[in-house]
C-alpha positions as CSV (number, residue, x, y, z in Angstrom):
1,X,43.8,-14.3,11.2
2,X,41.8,-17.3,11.1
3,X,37.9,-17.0,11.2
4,X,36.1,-19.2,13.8
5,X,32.2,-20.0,13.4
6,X,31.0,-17.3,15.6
7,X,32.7,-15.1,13.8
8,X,31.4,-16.6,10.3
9,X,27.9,-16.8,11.7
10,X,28.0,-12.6,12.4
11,X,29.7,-12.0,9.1
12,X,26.7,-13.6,7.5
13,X,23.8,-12.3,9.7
14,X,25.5,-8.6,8.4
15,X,25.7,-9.7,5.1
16,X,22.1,-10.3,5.3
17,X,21.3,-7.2,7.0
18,X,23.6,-5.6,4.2
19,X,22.1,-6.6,1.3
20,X,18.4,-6.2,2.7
21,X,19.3,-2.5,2.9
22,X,21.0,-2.7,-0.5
23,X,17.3,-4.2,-2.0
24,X,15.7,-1.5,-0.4
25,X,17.9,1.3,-1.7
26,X,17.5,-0.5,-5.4
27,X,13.8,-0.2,-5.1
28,X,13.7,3.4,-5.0
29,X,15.5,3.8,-8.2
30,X,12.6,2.2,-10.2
31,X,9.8,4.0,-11.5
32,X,7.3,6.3,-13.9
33,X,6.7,9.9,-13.4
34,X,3.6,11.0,-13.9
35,X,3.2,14.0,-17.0
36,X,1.3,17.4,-16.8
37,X,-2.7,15.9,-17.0
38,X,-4.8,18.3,-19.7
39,X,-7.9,19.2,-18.0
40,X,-11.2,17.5,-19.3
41,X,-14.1,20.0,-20.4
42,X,-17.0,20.5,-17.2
43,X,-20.3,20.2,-17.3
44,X,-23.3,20.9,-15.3
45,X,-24.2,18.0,-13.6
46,X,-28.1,16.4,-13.5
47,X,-29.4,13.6,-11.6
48,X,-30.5,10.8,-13.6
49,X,-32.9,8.2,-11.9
50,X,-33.1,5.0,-12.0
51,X,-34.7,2.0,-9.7
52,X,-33.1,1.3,-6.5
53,X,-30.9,-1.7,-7.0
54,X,-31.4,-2.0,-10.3
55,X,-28.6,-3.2,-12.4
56,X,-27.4,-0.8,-14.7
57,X,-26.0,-3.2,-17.3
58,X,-27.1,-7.0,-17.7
59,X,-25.1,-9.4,-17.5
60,X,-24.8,-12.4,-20.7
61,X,-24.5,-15.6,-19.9
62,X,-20.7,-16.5,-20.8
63,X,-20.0,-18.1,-24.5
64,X,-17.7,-20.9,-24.5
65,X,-13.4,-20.3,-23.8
66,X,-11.5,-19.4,-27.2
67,X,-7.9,-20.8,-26.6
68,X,-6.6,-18.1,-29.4
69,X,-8.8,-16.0,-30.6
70,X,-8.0,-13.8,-33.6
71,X,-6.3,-10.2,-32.7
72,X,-7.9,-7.2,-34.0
73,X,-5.3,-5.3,-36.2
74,X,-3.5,-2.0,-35.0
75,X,-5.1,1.2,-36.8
76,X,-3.4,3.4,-38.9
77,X,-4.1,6.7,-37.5
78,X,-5.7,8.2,-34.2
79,X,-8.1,11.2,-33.6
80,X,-6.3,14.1,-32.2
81,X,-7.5,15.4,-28.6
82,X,-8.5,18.3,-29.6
83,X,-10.7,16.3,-32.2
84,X,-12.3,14.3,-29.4
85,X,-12.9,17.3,-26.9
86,X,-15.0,18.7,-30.2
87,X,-16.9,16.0,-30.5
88,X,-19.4,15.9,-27.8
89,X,-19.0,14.4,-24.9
90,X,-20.7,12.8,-21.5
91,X,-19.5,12.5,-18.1
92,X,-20.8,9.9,-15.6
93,X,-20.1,11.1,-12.0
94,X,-19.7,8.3,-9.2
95,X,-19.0,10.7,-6.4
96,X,-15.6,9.5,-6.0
97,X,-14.7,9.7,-9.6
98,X,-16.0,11.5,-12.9
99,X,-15.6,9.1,-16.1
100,X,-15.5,11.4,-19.2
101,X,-16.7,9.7,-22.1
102,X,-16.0,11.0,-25.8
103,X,-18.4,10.1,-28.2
104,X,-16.0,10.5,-30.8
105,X,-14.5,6.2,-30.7
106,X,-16.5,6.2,-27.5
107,X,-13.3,6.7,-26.0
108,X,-12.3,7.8,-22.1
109,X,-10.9,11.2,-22.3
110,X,-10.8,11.5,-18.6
111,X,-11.1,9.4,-15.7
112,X,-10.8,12.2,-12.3
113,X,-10.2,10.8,-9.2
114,X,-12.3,12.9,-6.8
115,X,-10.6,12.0,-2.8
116,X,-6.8,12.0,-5.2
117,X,-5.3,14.9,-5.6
118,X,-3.2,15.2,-9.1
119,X,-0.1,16.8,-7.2
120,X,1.4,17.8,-3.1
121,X,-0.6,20.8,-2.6
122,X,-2.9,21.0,-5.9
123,X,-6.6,21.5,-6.1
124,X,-6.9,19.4,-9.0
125,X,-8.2,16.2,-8.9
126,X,-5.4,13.0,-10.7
127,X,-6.6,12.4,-13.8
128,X,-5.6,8.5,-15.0
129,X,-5.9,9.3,-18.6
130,X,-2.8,10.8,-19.2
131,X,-2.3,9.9,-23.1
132,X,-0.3,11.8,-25.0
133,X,-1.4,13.7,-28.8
134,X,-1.4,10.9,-31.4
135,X,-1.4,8.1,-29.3
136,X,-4.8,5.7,-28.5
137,X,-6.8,6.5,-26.2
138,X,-8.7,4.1,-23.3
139,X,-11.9,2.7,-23.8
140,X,-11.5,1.0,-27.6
141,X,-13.8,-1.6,-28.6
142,X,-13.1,-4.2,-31.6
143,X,-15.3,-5.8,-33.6
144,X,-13.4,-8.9,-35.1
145,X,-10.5,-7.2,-36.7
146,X,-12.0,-3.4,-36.9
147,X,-11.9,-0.6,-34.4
148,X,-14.5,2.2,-33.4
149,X,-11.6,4.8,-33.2
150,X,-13.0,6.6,-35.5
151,X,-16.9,5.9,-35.2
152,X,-19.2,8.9,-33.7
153,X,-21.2,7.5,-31.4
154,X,-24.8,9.5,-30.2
155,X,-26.5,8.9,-27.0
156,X,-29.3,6.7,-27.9
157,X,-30.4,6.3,-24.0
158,X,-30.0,7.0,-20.2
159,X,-30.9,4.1,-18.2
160,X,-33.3,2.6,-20.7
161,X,-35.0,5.7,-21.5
162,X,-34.7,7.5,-25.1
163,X,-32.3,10.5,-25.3
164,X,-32.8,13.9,-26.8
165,X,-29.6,15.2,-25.7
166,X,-26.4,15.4,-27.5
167,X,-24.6,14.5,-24.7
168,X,-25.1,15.1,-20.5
169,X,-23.0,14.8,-17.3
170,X,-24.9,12.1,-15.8
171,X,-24.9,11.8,-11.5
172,X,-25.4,8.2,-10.4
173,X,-27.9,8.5,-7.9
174,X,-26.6,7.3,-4.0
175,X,-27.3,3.8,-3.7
176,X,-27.6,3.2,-6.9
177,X,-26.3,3.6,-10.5
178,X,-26.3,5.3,-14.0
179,X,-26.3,3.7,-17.8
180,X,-25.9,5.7,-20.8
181,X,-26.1,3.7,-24.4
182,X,-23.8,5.3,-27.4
183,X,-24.7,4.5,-30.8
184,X,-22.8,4.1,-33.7
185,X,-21.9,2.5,-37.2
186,X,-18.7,0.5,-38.1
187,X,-16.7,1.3,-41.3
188,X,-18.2,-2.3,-42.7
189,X,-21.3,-1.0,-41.4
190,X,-22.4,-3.1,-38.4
191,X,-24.1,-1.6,-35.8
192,X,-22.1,-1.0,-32.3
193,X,-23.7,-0.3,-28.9
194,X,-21.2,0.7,-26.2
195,X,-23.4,0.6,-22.7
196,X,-21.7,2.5,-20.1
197,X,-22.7,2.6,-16.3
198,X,-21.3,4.0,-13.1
199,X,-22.3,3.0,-9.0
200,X,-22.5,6.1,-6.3
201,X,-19.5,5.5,-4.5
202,X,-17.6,3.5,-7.0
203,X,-14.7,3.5,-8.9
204,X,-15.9,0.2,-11.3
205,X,-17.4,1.2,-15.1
206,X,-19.8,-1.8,-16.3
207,X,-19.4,-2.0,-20.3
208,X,-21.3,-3.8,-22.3
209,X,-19.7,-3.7,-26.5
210,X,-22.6,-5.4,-28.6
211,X,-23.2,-5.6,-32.5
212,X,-26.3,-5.6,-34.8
213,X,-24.9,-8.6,-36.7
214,X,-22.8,-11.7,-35.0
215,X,-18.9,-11.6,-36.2
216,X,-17.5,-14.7,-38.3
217,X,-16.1,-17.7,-36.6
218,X,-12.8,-17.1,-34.6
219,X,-13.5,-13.3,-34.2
220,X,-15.0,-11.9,-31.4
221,X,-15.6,-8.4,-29.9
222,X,-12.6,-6.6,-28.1
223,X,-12.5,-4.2,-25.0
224,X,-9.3,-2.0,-24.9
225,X,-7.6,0.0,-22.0
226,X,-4.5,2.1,-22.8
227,X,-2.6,4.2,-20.3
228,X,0.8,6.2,-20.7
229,X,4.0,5.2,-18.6
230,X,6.5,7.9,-19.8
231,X,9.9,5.6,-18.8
232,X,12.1,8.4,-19.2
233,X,10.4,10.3,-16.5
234,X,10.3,8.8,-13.5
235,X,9.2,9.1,-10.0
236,X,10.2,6.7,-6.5
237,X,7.1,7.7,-4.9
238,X,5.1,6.1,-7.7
239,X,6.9,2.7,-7.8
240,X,7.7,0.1,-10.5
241,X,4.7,0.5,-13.3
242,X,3.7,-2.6,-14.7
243,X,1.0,-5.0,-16.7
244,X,-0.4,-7.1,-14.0
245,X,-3.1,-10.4,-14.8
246,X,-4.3,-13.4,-13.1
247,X,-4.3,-16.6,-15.3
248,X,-7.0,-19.0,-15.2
249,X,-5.3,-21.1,-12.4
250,X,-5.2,-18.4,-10.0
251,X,-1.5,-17.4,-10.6
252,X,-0.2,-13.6,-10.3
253,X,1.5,-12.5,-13.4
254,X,3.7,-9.2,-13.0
255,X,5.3,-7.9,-16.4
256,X,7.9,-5.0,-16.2
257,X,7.9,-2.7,-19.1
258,X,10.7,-3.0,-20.3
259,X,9.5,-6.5,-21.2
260,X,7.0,-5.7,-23.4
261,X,8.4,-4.5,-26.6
262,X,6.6,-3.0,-29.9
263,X,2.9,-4.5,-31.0
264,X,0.7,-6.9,-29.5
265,X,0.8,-10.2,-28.4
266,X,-1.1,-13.1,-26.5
267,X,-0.3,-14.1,-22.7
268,X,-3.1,-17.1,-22.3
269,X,-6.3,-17.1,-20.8
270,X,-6.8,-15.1,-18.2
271,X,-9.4,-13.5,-15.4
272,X,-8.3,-10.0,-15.9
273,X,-5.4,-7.7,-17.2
274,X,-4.5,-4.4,-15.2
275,X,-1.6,-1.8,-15.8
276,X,-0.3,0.1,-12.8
277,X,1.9,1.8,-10.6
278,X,2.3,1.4,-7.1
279,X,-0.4,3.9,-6.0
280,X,-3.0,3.6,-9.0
281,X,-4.3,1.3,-11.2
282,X,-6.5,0.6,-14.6
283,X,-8.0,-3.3,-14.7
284,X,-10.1,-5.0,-17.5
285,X,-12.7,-8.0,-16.2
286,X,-13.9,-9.4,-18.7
287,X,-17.4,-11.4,-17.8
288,X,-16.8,-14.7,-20.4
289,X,-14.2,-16.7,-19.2
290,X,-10.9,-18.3,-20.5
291,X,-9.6,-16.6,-23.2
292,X,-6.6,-14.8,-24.3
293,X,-5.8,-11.5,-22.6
294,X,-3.4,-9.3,-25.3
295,X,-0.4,-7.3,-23.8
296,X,1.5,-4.7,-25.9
297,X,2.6,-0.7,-27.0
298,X,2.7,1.6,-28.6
299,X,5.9,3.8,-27.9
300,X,5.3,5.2,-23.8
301,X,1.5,3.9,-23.9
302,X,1.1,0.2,-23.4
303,X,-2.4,-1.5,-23.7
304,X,-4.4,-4.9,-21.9
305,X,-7.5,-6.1,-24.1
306,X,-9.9,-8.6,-23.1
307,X,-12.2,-10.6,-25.6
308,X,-16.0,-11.2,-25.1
309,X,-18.1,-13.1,-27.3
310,X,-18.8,-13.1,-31.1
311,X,-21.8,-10.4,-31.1
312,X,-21.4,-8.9,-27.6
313,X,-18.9,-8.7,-25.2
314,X,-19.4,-7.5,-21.1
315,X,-17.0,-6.4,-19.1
316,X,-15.8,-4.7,-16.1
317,X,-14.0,-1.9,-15.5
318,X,-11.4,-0.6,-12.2
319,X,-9.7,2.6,-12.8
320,X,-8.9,3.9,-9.4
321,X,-6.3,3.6,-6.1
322,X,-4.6,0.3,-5.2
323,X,-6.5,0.8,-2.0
324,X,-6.6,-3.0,-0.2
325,X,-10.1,-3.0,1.6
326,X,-11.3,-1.1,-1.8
327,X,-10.4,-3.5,-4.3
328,X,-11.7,-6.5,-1.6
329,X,-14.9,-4.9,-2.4
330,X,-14.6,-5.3,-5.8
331,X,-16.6,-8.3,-7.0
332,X,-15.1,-11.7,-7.0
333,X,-11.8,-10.9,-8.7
334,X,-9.5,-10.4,-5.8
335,X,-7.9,-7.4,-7.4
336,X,-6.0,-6.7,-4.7
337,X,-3.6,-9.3,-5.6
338,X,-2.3,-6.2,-8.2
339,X,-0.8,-4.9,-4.9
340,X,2.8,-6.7,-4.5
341,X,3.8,-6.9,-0.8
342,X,6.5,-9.8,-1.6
343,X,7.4,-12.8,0.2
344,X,6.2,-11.9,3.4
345,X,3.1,-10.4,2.3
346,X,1.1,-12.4,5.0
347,X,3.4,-10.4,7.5
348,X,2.3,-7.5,5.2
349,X,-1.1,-7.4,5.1
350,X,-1.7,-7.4,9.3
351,X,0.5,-4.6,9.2
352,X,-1.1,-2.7,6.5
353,X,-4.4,-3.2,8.6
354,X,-2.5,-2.2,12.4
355,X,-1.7,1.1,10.5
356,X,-5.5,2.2,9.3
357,X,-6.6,1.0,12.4
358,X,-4.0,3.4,14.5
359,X,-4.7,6.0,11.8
360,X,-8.7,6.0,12.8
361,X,-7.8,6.6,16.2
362,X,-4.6,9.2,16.3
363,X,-5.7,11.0,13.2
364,X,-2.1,11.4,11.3
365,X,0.1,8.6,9.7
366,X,3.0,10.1,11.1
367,X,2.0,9.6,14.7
368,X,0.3,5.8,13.5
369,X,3.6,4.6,12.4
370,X,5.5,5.9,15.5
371,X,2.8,3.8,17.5
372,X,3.4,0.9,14.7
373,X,6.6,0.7,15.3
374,X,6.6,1.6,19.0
375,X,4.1,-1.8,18.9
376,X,6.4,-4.2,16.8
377,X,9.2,-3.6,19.0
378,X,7.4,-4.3,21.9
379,X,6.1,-7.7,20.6
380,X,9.9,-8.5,19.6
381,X,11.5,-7.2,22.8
382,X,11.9,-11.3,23.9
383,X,13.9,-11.9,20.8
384,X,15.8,-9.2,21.1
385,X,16.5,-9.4,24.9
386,X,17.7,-13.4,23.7
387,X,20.2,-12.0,20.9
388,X,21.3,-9.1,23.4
389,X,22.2,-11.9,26.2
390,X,23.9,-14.1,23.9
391,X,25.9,-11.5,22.3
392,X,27.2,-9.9,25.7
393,X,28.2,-13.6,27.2
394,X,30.4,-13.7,23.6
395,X,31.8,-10.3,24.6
396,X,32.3,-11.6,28.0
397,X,34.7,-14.4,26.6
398,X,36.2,-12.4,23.5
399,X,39.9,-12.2,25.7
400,X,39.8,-15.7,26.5
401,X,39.5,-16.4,23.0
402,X,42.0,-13.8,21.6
403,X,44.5,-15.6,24.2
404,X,43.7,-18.8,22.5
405,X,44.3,-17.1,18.4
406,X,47.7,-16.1,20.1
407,X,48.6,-19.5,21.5
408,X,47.3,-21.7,18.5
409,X,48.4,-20.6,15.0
410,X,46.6,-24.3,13.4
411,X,43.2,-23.1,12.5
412,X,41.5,-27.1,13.1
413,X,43.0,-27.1,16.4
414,X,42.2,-23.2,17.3
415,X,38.4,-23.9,15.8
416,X,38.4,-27.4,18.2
417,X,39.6,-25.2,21.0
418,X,37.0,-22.4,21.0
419,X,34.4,-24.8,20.4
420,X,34.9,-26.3,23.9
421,X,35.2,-22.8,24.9
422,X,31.7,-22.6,24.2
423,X,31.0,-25.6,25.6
424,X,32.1,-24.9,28.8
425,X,30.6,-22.2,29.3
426,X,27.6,-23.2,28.1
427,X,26.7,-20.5,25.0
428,X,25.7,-21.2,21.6
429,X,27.2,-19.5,19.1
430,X,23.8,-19.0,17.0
431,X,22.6,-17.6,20.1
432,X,23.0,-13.7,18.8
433,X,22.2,-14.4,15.4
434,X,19.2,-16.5,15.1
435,X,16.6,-13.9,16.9
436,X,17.6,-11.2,14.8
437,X,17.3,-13.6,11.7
438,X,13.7,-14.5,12.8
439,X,12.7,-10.4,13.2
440,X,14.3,-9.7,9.6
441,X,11.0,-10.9,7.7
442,X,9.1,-8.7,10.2
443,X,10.9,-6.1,9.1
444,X,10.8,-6.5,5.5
445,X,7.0,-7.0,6.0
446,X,6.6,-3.9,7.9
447,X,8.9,-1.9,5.3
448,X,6.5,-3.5,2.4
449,X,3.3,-2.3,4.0
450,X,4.6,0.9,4.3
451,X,6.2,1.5,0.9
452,X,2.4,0.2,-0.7
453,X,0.4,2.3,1.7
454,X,-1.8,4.5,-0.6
455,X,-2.9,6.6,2.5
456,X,0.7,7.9,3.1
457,X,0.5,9.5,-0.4
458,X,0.4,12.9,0.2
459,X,-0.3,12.8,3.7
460,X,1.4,14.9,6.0
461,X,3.0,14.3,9.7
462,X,4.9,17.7,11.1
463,X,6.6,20.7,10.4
464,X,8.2,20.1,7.2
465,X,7.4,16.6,6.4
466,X,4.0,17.1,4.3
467,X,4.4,14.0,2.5
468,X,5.3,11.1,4.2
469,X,5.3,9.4,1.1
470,X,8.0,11.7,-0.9
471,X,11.6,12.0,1.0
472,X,11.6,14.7,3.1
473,X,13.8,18.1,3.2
474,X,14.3,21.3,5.2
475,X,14.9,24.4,3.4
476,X,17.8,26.0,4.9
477,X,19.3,29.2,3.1
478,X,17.9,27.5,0.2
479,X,19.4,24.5,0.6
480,X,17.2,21.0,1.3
481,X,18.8,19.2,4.2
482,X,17.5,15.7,4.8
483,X,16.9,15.8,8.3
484,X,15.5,12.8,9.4
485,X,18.4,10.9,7.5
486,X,20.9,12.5,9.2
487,X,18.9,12.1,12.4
488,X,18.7,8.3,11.4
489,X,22.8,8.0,10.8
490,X,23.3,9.4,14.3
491,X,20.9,6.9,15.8
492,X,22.8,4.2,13.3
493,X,26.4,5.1,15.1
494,X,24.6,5.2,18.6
495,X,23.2,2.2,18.1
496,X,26.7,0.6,17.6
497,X,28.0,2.2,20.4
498,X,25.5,0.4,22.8
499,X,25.4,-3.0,20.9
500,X,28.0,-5.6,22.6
501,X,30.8,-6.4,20.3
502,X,31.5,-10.0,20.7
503,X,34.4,-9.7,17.2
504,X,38.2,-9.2,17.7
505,X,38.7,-8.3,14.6
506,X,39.6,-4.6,14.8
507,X,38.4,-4.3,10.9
508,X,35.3,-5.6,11.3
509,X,34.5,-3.3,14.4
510,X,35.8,-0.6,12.2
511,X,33.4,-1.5,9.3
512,X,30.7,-2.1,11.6
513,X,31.2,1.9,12.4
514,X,31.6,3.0,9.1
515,X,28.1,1.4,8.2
516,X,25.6,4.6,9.0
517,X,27.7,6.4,7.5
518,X,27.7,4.5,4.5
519,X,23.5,4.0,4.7
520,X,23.2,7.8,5.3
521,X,25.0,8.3,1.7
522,X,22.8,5.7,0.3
523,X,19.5,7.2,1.4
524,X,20.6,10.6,0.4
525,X,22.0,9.9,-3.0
526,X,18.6,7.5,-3.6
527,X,16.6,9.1,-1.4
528,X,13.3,6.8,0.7
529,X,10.0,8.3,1.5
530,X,9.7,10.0,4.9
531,X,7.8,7.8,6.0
532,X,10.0,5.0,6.0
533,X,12.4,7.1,7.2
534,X,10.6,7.8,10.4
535,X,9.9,4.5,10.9
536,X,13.8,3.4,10.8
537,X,14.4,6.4,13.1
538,X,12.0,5.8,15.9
539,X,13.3,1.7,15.4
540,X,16.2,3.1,16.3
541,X,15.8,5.0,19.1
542,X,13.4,2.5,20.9
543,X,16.5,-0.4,20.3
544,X,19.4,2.0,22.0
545,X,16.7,2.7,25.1
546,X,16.3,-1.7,25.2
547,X,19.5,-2.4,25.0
548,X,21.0,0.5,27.5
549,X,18.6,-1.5,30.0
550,X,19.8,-5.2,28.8
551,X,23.4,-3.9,29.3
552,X,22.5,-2.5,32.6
553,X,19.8,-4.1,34.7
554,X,20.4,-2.3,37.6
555,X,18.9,0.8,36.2
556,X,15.5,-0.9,35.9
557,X,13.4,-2.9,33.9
558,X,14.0,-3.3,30.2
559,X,9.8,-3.6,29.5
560,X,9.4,-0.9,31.9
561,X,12.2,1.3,30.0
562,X,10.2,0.1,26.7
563,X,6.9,1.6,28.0
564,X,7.8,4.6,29.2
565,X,9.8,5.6,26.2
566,X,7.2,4.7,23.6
567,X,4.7,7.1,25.6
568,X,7.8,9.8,25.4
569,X,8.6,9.1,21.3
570,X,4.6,9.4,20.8
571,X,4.5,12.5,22.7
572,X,6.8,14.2,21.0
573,X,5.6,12.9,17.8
574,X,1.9,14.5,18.8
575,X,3.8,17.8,20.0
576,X,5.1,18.1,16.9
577,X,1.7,18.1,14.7
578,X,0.8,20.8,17.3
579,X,3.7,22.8,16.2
């Protein structure tokens, strides 16, 4: 049988559709576990003071842009953990995070994420060092070509004043902030000083790396930050990891792992250099500008260094959520750029910001995207009340035009035909298609801000969804049944049932059925966080109530139908949390 262009044009609008779903399913088959976090050693904490306002760590002015810089070498060995829990160590508490610093290499044995919790149900804070025995830990600095791995540091100060103590776990003060200066010797014995501070309510480390004598030309001093993506463990809810960094011309530069093989090597100046997953992040600033960032790993853990100048280096530190309006806040460095919302990411972004707002308001992200998606379909009821029209008046004429396939057998003459078909009855074949094209980057906006909303990790909705960011399953006799996806699939096949078929083709209509089905398989075998999940199933439900109203106008108004059923879906939805 012969295709005609309506046909053609609803063949490619599912082909679309099709492989949008297909992207989605793929997405969910990328991405790190996280491995069991060792607990850092506590401390008593004190209160340190220190002037209100005053700056913990002062800035240098910035040295001129080194176009290639020489790359400090790899060293041959590294302390154990158990070596650098020995050694003392000091702890700088923000409030919303606790920085544990070793003063064995100065390193970060810890960085605790206070509001985060490390797993569904846990007590225990996330921890985003994470490195694994014999591998480097965060925190390195370089001097030229040599390393303080292995240099033990004492605290010389805390915020300017003399220190007695071995080491301390240091409060930054609300409002303000906390500095404590570690002192050491180099192997070729110059003199390093590693100045550390943490804000009250912040998850930013100011470091400034200095040295008692200046380094020879084309060597300058180093900041490192390591963390551990274990690629053979891997988790959907945690996303793609990657090395993220923002060249000097404003470009966004996302590296996959498995890009970035053995050892070290230059990707050109740079503002920063940041490796992350999808919910949590580690970024180096560094404060002189324009030169080379170095990318590379070490088996699982992979590394970002940023230069500073010859005899003292500042920088700036973000080891904390990919949480938009947070990383906003973060100085001029629009971090939040790390967050990847794709193409439509200015459909994104509003989204993202509907949701907190409907969160502050109904108190559970279950019941904000309901109302989310309650809204969107609302706002894109006229386009779909367009596509619904055009697609019944094509149903309307589908006989006349399966008379005309049975009289014509010459595929010119039967297109020429149905074309003045059309024509005379005054319908444009795109009519069905293009509104529904126009809502697909809506959609794909609305499914990014959702699959890169850090507030749906680990937050629950109702009965045995308690993670809307993890896929969700009812324990029956043992068994985890996938509810919602099922519930979805049904919702799928009604959906079909009440959408006007305007094809003749008795395969196509067969496929068309066969589609939940086939999508319910996909989400089961590569299963999609409940919360997307929800979303699809309330879109769903919402569409069959519009278009059992467009189909049948006498039973009342389709915006009326729209209301009232929203206020049902989000009543139920509330019920639920009460349940």
């Amino acid at each position: 049988m012969q295709d005609n262009s309506q046909d053609q044009n609803r063949r490619t609008l599912q082909a679309i559709i099709l492989c949008i779903i297909v992207a989605i399913v793929w997405s969910q088959m990328q991405a790190p576990k996280k491995k069991p976090i060792p607990e850092a050693p506590k401390q008593q904490a004190q209160q340190v003071d220190s002037k209100p306002g005053e700056s913990a760590v002062q800035v240098q002015p910035a040295t001129p842009a080194q176009v290639a810089p020489a790359a400090p070498a790899a060293v041959a060995s590294h302390p154990k953990r158990a070596e650098l829990e020995a050694a003392p160590t000091s702890f700088i508490q923000t409030g919303v995070a606790q920085f544990g610093i070793s003063h064995l290499g100065g390193r970060a044995v810890s960085v605790k994420l206070n509001e985060y919790k490390r797993e569904h149900g846990s007590d225990q804070a996330l921890d985003l060092v994470d490195t694994p025995e014999g591998a480097v830990f965060p925190l390195g600095a370089y001097a030229g070509l040599e390393s303080d791995e292995h240099v033990m540091y004492t605290l010389a100060s805390v915020n300017g004043a003399p220190s007695s103590q071995a080491s301390g776990n240091f409060l930054a003060p609300e409002g303000s902030s906390v500095t404590i200066e570690l002192k050491g010797t180099l192997p070729s014995g110059n003199q390093i000083t590693k100045r550390i501070a943490g804000s009250s309510g912040s998850y930013v480390m100011s470091v400034e790396v200095s040295l008692s004598r200046k380094l020879p030309e084309g060597q300058f001093v180093w900041l490192e930050w390591t963390h551990l993506f274990p690629q053979d463990k891997e988790d959907p809810r945690a996303g793609a990891s990657q090395i993220t960094y923002l060249d000097q011309a404003d470009k966004i530069h996302h590296i996959a792992l498995t890009d970035i093989i053995e050892g070290v090597r230059g990707f050109g100046p740079s503002k920063w250099a940041s490796l992350g997953d999808k919910y949590f992040m580690s970024t180096v600033v560094p404060l002189m500008k324009g030169a080379n960032t170095l990318i590379g790993r070490e088996g699982n853990v992979f590394l970002a260094r940023e230069p500073g100048g010859q005899e003292t280096g500042t920088f700036e530190l973000y080891v904390g959520p990919k949480d938009y309006k947070t990383l906003q806040y973060v100085g001029d460095y629009h971090l939040e750029r790390t967050i990847d919302l794709g193409w439509f990411s200015f459909l994104s972004l509003p989204l993202l910001w509907l949701l907190h707002y409907l969160y502050i308001y109904l108190q559970n992200y279950g019941l904000a995207i309901i109302a989310l998606t309650l809204i969107v379909k609302t706002v894109m009821l006229p386009l779909s009340k367009a596509s619904f029209a055009s697609m019944k008046r094509m149903q309307e004429i589908q006989p006349e035009i399966k008379a005309l396939r049975e009289r014509i057998k010459d595929a010119t003459q039967l297109n020429q035909e149905i074309m003045a078909l059309y024509q005379r009855k005054g319908i444009n074949p795109m009519g069905g298609c293009f509104p529904v094209a126009i809502q697909i980057p809506v959609f794909l906006g609305l499914y990014n801000a959702l699959l890169n909303s850090i507030e749906l990790r680990h937050a629950g909705f109702a009965l045995w969804i308690t993670d809307l960011s993890a896929p969700e399953k009812l324990e029956i006799f043992g068994i985890g049944v996938p509810v919602m996806v099922l519930l979805m699939s049904a919702s799928m096949i009604l959906q079909q049932w009440t959408t006007p078929n305007t094809s003749a083709d008795p395969q196509q209509q067969k496929m068309m059925m066969l589609m939940p089905i086939i999508f319910a398989v996909m989400f089961i075998v590569y299963p999609m966080p409940a919360g997307l999940v929800l979303y699809w199933l309330v879109n769903n439900i919402i569409s069959i109530t519009q278009q059992v109203y467009m189909r049948n106008a006498e039973k009342g108004s389709v915006y009326t139908a729209t209301f009232v059923t929203s206020l049902l879906i989000l009543g139920v939805g509330y019920i639920l949390t009460l349940v």
